[in-house]
MIKOLDO-604765 format. One record per residue (C-alpha): x, y, z; chain; residue number from 1; residue in one letter. Coordinates in pm, 1 decimal, decimal comma, padded with zeros to 6 digits, m for minus. Each point is the difference from the previous one (the first is absolute). Example, Ala and Ser with C-alpha at 12.3 -4.5 7.8 and 13.67 -1.06 7.14 Angstrom:
residues 2
<rec east="01230,0" north="m00450,0" up="00780,0" chaine="A" num="1" residu="a"/>
<rec east="00137,0" north="00344,0" up="m00066,0" chaine="A" num="2" residu="s"/>
end
This chain:
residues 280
<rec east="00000,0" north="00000,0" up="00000,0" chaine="A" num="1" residu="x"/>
<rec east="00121,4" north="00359,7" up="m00065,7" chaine="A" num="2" residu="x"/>
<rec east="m00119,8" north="00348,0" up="00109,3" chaine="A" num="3" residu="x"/>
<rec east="m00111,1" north="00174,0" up="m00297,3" chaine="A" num="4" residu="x"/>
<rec east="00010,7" north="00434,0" up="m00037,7" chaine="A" num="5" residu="x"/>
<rec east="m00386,7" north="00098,7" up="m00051,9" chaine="A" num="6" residu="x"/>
<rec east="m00006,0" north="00311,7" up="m00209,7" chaine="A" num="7" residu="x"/>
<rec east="m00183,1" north="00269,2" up="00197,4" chaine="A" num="8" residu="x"/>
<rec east="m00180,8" north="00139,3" up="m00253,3" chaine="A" num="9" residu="x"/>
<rec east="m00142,0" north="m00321,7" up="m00141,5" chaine="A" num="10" residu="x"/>
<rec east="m00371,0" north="m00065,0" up="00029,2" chaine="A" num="11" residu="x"/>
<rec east="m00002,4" north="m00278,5" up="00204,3" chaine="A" num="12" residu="x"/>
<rec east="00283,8" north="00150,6" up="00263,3" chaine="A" num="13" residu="x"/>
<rec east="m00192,1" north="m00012,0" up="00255,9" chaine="A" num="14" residu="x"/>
<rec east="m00116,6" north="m00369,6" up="m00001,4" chaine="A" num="15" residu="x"/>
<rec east="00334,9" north="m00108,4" up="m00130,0" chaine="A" num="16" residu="x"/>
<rec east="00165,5" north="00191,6" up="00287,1" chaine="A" num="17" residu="x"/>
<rec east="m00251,5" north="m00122,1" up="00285,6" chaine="A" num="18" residu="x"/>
<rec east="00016,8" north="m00398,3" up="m00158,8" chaine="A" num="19" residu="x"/>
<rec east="00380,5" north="00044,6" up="00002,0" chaine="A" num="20" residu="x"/>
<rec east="00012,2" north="00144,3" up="00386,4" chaine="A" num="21" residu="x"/>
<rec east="m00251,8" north="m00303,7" up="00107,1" chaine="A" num="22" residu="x"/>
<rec east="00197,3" north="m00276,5" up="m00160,9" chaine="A" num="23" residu="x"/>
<rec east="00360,2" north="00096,1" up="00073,1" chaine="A" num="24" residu="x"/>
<rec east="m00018,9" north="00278,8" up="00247,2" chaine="A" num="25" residu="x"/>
<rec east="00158,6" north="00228,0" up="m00271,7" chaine="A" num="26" residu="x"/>
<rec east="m00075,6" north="00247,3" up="m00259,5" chaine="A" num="27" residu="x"/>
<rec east="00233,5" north="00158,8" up="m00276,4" chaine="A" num="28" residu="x"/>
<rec east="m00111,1" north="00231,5" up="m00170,2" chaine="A" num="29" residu="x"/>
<rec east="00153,8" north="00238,3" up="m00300,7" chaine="A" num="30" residu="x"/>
<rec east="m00146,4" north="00301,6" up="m00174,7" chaine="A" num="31" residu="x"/>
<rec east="m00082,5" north="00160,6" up="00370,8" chaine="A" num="32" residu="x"/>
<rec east="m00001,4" north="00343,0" up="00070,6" chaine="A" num="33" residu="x"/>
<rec east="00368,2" north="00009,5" up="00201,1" chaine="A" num="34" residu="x"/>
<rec east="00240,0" north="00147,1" up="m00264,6" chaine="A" num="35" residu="x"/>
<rec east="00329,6" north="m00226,9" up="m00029,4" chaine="A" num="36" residu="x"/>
<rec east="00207,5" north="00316,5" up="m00009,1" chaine="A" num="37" residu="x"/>
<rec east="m00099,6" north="00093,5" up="00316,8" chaine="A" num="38" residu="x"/>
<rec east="00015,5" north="m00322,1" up="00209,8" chaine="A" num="39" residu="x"/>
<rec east="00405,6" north="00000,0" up="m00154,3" chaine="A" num="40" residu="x"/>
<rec east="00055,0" north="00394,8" up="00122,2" chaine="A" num="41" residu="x"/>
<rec east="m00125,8" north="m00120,9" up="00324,9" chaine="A" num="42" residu="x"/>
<rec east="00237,7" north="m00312,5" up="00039,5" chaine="A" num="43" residu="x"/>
<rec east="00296,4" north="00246,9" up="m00096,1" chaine="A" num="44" residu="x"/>
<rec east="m00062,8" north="00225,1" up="00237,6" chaine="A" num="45" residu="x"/>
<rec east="m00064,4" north="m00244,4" up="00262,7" chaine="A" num="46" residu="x"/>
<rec east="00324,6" north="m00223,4" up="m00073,9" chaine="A" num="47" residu="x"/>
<rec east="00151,5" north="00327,3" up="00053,4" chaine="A" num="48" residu="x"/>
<rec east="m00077,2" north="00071,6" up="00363,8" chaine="A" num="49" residu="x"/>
<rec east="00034,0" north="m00366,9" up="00096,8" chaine="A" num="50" residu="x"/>
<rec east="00373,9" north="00014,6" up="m00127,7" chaine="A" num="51" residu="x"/>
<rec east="00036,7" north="00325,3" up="00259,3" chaine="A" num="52" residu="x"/>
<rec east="00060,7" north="00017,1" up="00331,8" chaine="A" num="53" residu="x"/>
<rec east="m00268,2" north="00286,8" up="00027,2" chaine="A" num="54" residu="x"/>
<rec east="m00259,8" north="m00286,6" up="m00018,5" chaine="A" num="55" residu="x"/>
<rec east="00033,6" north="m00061,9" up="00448,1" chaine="A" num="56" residu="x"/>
<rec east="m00106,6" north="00354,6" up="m00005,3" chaine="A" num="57" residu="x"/>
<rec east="m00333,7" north="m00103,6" up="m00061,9" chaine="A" num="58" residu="x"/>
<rec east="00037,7" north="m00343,3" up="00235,3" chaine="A" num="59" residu="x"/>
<rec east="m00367,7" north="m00121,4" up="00079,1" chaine="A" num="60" residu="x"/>
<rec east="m00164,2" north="00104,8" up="00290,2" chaine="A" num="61" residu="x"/>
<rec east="m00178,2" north="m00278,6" up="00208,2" chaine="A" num="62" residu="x"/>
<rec east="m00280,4" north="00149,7" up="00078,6" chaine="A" num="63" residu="x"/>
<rec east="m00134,6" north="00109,8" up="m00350,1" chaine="A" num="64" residu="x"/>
<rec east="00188,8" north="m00272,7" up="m00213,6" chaine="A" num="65" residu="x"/>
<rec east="00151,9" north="00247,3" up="m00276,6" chaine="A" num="66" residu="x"/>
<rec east="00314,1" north="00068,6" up="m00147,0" chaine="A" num="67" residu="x"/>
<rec east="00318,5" north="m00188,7" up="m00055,3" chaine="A" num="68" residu="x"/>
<rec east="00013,4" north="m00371,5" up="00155,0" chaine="A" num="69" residu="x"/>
<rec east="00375,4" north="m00120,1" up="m00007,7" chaine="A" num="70" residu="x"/>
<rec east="00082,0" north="m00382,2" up="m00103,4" chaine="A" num="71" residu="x"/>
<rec east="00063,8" north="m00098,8" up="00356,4" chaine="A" num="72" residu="x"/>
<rec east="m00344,9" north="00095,0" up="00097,9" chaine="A" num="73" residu="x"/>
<rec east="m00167,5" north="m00139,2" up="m00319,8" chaine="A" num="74" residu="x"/>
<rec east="m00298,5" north="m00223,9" up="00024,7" chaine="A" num="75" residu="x"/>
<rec east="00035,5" north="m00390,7" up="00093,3" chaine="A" num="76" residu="x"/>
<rec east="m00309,2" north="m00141,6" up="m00217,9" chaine="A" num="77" residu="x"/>
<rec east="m00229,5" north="m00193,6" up="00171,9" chaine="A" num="78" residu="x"/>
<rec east="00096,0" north="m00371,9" up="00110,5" chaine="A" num="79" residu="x"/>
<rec east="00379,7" north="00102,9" up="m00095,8" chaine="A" num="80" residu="x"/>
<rec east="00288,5" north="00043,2" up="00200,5" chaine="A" num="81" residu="x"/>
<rec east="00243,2" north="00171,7" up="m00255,1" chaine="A" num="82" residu="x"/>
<rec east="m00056,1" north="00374,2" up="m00050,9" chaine="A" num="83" residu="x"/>
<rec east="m00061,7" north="00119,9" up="m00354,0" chaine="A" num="84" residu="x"/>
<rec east="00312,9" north="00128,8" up="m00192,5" chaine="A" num="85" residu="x"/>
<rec east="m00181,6" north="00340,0" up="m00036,2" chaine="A" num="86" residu="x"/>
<rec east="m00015,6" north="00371,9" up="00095,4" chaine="A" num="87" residu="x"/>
<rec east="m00301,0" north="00195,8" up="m00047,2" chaine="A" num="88" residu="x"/>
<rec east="m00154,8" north="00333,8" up="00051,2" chaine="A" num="89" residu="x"/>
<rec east="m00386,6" north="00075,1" up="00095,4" chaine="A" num="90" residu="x"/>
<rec east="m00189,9" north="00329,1" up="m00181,3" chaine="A" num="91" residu="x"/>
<rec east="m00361,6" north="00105,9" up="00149,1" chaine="A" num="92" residu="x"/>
<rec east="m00068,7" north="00320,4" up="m00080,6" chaine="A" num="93" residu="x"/>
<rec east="m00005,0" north="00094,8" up="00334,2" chaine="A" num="94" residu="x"/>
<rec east="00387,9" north="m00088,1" up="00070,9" chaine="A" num="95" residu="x"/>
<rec east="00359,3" north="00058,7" up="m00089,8" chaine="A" num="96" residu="x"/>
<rec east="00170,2" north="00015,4" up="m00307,1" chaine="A" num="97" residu="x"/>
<rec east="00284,7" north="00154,3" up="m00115,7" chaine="A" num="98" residu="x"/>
<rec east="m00154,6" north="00337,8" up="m00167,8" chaine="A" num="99" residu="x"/>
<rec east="00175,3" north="m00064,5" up="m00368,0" chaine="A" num="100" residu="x"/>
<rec east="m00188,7" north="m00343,5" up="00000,2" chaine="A" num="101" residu="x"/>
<rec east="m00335,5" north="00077,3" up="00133,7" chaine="A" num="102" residu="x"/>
<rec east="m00205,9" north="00164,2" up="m00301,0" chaine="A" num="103" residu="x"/>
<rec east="00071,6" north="m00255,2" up="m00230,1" chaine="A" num="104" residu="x"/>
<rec east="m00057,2" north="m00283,9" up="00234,1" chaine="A" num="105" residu="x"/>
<rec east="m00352,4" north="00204,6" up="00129,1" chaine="A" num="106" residu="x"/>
<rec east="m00109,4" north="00044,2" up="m00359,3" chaine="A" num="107" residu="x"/>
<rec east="00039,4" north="m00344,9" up="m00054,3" chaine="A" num="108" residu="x"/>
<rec east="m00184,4" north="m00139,5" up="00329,3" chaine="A" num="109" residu="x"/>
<rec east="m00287,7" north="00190,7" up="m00096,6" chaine="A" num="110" residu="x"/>
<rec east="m00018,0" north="m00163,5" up="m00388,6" chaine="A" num="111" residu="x"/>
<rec east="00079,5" north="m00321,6" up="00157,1" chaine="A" num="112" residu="x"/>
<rec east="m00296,8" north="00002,2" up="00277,7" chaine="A" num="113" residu="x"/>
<rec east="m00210,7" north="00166,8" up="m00231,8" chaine="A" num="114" residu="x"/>
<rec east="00052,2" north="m00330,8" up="m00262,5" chaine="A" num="115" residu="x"/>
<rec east="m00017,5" north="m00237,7" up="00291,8" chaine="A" num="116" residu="x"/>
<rec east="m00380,7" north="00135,9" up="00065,4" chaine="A" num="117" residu="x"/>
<rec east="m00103,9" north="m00094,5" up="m00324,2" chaine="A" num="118" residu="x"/>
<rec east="00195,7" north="m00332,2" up="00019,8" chaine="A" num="119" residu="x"/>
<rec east="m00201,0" north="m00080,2" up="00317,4" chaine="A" num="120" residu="x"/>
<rec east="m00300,4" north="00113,1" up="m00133,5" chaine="A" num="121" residu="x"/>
<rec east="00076,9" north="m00266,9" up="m00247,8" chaine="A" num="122" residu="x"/>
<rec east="m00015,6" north="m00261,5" up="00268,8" chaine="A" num="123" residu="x"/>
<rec east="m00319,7" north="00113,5" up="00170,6" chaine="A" num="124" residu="x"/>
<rec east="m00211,4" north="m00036,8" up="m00359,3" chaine="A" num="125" residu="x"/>
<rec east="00187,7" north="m00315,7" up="m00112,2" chaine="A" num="126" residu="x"/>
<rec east="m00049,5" north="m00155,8" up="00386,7" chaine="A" num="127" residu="x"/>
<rec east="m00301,2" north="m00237,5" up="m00009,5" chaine="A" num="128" residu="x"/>
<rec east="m00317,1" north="00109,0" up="00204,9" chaine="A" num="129" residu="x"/>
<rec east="00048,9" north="m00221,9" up="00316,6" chaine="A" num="130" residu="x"/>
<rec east="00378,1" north="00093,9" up="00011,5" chaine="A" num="131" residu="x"/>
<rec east="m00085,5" north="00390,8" up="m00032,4" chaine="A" num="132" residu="x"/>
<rec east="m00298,3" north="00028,6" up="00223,7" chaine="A" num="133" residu="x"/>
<rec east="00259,1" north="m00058,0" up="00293,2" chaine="A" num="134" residu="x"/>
<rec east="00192,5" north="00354,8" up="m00100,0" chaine="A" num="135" residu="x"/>
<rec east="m00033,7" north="00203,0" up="00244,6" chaine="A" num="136" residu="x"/>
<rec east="00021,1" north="00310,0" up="m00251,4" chaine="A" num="137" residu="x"/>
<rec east="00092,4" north="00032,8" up="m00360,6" chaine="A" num="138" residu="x"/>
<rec east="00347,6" north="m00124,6" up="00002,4" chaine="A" num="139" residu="x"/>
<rec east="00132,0" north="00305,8" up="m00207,6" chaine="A" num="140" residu="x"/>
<rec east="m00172,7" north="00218,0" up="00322,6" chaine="A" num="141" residu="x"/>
<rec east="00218,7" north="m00209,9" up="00248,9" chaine="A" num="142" residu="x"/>
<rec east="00302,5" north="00223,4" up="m00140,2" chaine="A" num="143" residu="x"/>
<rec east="m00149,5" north="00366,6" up="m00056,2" chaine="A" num="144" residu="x"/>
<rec east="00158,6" north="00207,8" up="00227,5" chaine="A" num="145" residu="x"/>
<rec east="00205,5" north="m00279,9" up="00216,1" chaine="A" num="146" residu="x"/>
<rec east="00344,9" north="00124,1" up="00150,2" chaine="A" num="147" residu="x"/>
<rec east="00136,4" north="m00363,2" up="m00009,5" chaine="A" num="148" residu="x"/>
<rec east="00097,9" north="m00075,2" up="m00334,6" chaine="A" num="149" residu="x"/>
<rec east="00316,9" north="m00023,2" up="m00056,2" chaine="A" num="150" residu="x"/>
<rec east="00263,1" north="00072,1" up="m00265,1" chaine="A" num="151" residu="x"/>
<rec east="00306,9" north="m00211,2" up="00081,1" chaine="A" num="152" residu="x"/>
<rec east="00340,9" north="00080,4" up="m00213,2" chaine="A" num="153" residu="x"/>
<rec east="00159,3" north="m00337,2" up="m00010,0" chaine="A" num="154" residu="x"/>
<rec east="00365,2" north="m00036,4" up="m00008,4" chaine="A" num="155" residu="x"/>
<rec east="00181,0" north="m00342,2" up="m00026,2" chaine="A" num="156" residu="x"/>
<rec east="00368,0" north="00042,1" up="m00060,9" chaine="A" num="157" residu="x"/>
<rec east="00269,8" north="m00162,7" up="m00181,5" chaine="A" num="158" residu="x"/>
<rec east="00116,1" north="m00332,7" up="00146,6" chaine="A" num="159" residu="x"/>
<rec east="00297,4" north="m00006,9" up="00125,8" chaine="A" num="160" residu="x"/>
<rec east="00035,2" north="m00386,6" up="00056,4" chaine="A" num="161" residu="x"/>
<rec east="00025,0" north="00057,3" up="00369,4" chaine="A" num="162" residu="x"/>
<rec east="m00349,3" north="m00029,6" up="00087,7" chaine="A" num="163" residu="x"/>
<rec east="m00170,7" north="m00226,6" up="00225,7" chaine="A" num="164" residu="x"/>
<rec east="m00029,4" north="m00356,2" up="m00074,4" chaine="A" num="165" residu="x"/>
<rec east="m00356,4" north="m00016,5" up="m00117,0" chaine="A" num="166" residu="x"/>
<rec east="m00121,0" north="00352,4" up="00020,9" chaine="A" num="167" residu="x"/>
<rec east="m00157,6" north="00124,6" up="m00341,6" chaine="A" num="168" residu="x"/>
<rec east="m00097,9" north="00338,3" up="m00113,8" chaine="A" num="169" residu="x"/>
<rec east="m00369,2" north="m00076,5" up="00140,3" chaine="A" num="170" residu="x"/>
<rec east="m00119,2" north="m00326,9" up="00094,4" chaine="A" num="171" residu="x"/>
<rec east="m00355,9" north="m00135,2" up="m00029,8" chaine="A" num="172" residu="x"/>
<rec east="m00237,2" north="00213,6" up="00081,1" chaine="A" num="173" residu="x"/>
<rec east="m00345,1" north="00157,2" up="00011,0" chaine="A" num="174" residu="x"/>
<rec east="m00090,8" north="00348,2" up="m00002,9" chaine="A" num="175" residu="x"/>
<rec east="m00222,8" north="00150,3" up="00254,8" chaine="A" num="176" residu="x"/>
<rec east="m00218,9" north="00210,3" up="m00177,2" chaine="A" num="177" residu="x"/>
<rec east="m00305,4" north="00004,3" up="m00252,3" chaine="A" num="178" residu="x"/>
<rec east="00228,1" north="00044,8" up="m00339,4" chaine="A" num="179" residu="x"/>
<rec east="00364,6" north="00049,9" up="m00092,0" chaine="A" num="180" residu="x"/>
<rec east="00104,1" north="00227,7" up="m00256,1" chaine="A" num="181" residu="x"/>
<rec east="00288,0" north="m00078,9" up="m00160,6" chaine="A" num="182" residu="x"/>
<rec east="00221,0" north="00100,6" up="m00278,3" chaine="A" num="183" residu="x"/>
<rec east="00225,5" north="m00219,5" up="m00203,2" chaine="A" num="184" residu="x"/>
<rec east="00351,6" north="00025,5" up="00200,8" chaine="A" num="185" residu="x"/>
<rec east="00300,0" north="00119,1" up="m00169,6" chaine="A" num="186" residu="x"/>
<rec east="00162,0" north="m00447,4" up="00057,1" chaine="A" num="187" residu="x"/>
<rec east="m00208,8" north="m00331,3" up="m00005,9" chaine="A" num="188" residu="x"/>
<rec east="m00081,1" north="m00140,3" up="00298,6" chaine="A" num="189" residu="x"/>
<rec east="m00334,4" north="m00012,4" up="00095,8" chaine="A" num="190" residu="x"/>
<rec east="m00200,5" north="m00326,3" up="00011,5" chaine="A" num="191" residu="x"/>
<rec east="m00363,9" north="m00084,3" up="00088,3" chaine="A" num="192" residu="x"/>
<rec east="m00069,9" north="m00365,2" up="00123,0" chaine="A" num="193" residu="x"/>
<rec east="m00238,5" north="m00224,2" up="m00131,4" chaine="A" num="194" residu="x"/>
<rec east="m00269,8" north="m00200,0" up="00112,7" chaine="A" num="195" residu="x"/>
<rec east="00192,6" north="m00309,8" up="m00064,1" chaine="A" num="196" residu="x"/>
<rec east="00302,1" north="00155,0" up="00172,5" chaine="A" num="197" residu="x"/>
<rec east="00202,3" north="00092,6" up="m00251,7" chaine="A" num="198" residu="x"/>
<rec east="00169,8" north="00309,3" up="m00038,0" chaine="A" num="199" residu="x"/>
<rec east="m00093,5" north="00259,9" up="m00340,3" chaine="A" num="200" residu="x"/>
<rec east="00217,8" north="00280,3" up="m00154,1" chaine="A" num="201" residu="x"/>
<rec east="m00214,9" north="00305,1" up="00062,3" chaine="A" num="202" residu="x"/>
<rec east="00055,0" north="00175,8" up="m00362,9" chaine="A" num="203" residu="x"/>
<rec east="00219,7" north="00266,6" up="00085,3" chaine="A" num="204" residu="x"/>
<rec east="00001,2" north="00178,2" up="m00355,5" chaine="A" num="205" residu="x"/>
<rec east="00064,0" north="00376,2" up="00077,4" chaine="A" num="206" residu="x"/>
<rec east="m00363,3" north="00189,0" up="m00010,5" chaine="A" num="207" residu="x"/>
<rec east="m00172,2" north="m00276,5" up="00112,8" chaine="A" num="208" residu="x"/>
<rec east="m00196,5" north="00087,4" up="00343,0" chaine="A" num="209" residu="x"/>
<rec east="m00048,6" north="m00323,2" up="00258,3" chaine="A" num="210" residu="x"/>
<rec east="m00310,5" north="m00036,9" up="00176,2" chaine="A" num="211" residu="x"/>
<rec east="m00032,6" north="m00237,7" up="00310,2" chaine="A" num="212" residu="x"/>
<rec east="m00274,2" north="m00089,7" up="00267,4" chaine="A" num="213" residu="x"/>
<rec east="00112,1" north="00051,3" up="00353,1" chaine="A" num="214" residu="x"/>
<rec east="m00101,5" north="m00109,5" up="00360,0" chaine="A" num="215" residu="x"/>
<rec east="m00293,8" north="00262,9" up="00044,5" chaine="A" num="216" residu="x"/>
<rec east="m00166,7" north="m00112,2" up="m00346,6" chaine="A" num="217" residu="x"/>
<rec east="00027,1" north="m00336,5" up="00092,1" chaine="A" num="218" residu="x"/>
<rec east="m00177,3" north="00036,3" up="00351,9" chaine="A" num="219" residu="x"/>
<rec east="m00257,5" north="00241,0" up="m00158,2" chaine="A" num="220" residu="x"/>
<rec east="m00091,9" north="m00232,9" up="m00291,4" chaine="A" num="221" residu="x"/>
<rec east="m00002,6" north="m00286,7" up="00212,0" chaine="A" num="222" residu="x"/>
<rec east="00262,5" north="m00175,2" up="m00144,9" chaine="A" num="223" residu="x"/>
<rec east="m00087,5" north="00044,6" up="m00355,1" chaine="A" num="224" residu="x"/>
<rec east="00244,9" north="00245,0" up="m00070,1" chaine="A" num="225" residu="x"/>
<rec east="00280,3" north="m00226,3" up="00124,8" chaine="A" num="226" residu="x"/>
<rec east="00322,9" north="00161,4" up="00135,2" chaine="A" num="227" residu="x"/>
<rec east="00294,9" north="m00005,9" up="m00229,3" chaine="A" num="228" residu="x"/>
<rec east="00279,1" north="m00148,6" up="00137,7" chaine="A" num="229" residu="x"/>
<rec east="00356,5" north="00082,4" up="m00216,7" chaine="A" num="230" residu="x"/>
<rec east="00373,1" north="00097,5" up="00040,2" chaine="A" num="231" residu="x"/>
<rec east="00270,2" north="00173,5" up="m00134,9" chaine="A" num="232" residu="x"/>
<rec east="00280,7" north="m00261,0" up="m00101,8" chaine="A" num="233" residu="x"/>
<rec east="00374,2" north="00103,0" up="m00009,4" chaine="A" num="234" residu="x"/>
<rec east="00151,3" north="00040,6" up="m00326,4" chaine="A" num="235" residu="x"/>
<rec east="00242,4" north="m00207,1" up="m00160,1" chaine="A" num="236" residu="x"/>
<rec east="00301,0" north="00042,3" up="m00204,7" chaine="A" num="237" residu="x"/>
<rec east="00099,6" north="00381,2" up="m00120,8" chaine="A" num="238" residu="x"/>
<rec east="m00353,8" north="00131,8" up="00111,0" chaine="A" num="239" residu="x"/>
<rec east="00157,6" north="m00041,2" up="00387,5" chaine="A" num="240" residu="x"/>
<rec east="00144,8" north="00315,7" up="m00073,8" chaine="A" num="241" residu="x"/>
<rec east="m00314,3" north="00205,2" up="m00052,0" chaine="A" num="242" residu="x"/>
<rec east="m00196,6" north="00125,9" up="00235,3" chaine="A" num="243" residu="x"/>
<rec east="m00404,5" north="m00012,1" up="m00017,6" chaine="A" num="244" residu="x"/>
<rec east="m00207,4" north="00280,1" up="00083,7" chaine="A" num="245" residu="x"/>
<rec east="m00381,9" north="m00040,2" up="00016,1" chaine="A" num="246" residu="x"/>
<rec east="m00270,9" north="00251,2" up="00058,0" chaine="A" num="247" residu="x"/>
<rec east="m00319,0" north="m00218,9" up="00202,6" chaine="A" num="248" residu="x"/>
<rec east="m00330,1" north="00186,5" up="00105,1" chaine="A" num="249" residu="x"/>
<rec east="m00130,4" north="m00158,7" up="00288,2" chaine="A" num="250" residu="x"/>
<rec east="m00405,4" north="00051,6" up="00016,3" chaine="A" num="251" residu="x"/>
<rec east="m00093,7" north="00053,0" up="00325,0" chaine="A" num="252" residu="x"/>
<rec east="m00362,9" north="00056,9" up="00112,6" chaine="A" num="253" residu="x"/>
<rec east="m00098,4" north="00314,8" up="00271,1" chaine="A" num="254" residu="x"/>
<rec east="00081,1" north="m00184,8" up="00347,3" chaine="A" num="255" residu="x"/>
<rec east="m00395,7" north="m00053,0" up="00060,0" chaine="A" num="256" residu="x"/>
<rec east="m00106,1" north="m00156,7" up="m00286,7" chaine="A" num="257" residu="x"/>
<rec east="m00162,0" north="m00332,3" up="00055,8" chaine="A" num="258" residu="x"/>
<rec east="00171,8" north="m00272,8" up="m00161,9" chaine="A" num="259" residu="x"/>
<rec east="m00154,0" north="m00304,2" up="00148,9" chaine="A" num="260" residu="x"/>
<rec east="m00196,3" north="m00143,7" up="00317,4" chaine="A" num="261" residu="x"/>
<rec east="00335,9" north="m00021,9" up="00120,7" chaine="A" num="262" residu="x"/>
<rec east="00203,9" north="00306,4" up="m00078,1" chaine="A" num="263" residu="x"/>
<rec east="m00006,0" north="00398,9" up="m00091,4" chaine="A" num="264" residu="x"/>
<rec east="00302,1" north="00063,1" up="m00203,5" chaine="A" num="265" residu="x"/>
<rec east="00182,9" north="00133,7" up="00288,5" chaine="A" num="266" residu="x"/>
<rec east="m00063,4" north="m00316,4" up="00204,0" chaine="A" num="267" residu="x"/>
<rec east="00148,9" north="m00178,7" up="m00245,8" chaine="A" num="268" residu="x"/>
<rec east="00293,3" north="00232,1" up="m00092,7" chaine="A" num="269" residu="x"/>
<rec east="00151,6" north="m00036,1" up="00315,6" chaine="A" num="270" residu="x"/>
<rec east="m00044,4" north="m00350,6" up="00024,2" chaine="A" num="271" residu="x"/>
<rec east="00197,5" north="m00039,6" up="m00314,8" chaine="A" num="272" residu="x"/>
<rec east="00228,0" north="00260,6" up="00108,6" chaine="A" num="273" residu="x"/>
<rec east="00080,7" north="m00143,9" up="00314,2" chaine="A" num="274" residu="x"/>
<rec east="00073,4" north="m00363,9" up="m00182,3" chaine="A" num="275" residu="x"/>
<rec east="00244,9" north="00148,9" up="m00199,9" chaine="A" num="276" residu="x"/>
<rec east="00171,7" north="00120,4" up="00283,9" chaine="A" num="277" residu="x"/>
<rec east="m00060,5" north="00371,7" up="m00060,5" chaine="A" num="278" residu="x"/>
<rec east="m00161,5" north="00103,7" up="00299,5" chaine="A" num="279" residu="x"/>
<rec east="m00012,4" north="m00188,3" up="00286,1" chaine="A" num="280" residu="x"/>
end
């Protein structure tokens, strides 16, 4: 099986998109409104001020979870013991960022949560009746206006062939959130798993946008969105030289929105949160 790019535009995008999330947990799609050029400005700049020292100017503050996280403090993915080979640096609107960075990276948070609406909106009208009746609110609503969505600036460096046995740029995983946003990084890497347990090649064909279901769409859909799980493989060869930047929007709901019987997104955000080992 292989993850095929659905052209935005087409007239059945929205189908193919929703069929493609619902059987693999992904959705590619090319032709969407996020301009190439811009994305590759945006990882320029960016592999800029991670190759600075200026970048522990900005170090994350605890209490609001934005700004620059360091490798050493870099997540440990769920069920893992090795910490990811990453760096990585948190935008909300609300936060720090290095003044030179912050229009373009504002202007494009705004195009990118603006897409992701109709995206979910998608979802909603492609959900089947007795899945959707349990939505608390229009799924697109969930978002408007929410202070939690995140922007993360991913950074995984160069190997250096000193790195811990067994630690990889990001090991398997799920995302907390309703949808990830994701533009094609600048290296390979990414893979989704299958339902039969194998590993897929997300296409990483620069332009492309990536699309997966997270923890929140999962517990509001009842498990019909199911969670993607998926991991960012070291490279091999020359490529060990490059490093890979990627640009994921995380969507968060407003803290009180009613996800389940079970959880408001907040409930469940620092559930999640305190698995990882972010908070305690």
């Amino acid at each position: 099986m292989t993850l095929q790019a659905i052209d935005f535009n087409a007239p059945d995008a929205e189908q193919a998109f929703v069929k493609s999330l619902r059987e693999t947990g992904f959705g590619v799609l090319k032709n969407h409104p996020l301009q190439q050029q811009w994305v590759a400005d945006i990882y320029q700049q960016w592999e800029g001020f991670f190759n600075t020292e200026d970048k522990h100017l900005f170090t994350y503050k605890p209490d609001t979870q934005d700004g620059f996280f360091p490798a050493k403090v870099a997540e440990t993915a769920k069920g893992h013991t090795k910490r990811d080979l990453k760096e990585f640096f948190h935008y909300y609107p609300w936060g720090q960022c290095p003044d030179a960075l912050r229009s373009d990276l504002q202007s494009y948070y705004e195009h990118a949560t603006h897409l992701a609406e109709t995206l979910l909106s998608w979802v909603e009208r492609q959900s089947p009746s007795e899945v959707s009746q349990h939505y608390s609110q229009p799924l697109s609503s969930m978002i408007n206006g929410s202070q939690q969505t995140l922007l993360r600036v991913l950074h995984y460096p160069p190997l250096k062939g000193d790195e811990e046995l067994g630690a990889i740029r990001a090991a398997a995983h799920e995302d907390i959130n309703l949808l990830t946003i994701l533009p094609a990084a600048n290296e390979p890497g990414l893979q989704v798993k299958a339902k039969d347990g194998s590993w897929l090649d997300v296409p990483c064909d620069f332009g492309n946008l990536i699309v997966n279901i997270g923890d929140m769409l999962q517990e509001a859909s009842g498990g019909y969105f199911p969670s993607t799980t998926h991991r960012v493989v070291n490279p091999e060869g020359a490529d060990k030289t490059k490093a890979r930047i990627s640009l994921p929007l995380f969507l968060h709901p407003k803290p009180d929105v009613v996800l389940s019987d079970r959880h408001t997104a907040n409930s469940y955000l620092m559930e999640r949160l305190r698995e990882l080992g972010v908070i305690e």
